[in-house]
C-alpha positions, 0 to 999 in steps of 0.5 A: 518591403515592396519598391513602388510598383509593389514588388518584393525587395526584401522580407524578414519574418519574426515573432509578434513579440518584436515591435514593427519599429525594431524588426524594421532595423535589419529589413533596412540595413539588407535594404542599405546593403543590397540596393541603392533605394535610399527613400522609405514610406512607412506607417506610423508603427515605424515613427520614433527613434528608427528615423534618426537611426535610418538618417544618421547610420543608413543616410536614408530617409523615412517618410511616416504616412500618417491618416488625417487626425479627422478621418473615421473608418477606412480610406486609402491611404498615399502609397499604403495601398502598393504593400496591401495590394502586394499581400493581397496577390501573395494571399491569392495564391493558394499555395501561399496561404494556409487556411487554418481555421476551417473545421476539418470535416467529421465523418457522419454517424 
């Protein structure tokens, strides 16, 4: 979870079996502990039941930026753009990514 100029707040890693929506519920409750932000955007992954559990036990609202029902390939979407741009500069650094899907170099007959 970034603030809105794209600095880290908090992170959480865990399997790709959890859904977006349920691994969303510790990031918030560190978040509701450790700072006072009491306002989340989130993409539509995180619609459904974690609002009224942000908004009834955290008293923090989620906003769901969703993409307009006509758009057709890639746009910018409102305040989206703040968390790519922070994976980008984290990718950048080559310490922090891992490139595994080089071929690794064979000796020549």
């Amino acid at each position: 979870m970034t603030d809105t100029l794209g600095l880290l707040l908090t992170t959480m890693v865990c399997s790709a079996s959890v859904q977006d929506r349920d691994g969303a519920k510790p990031i918030l409750l560190n978040l509701y502990l450790r700072t006072r932000v009491r306002f989340v955007y989130a993409d539509a992954g995180f619609a459904g039941r974690l609002l009224d559990w942000a908004a009834t036990i955290l008293q923090t609202t989620i906003e769901i930026i969703r993409k307009p029902p006509e758009q057709r390939g890639f746009t910018v979407l409102p305040r989206r753009w703040v968390v790519e741009r922070t994976l980008a500069w984290l990718t950048a650094h080559r310490r922090l990514a891992e490139t595994t899907n080089a071929t690794p170099p064979h000796p020549k007959p």
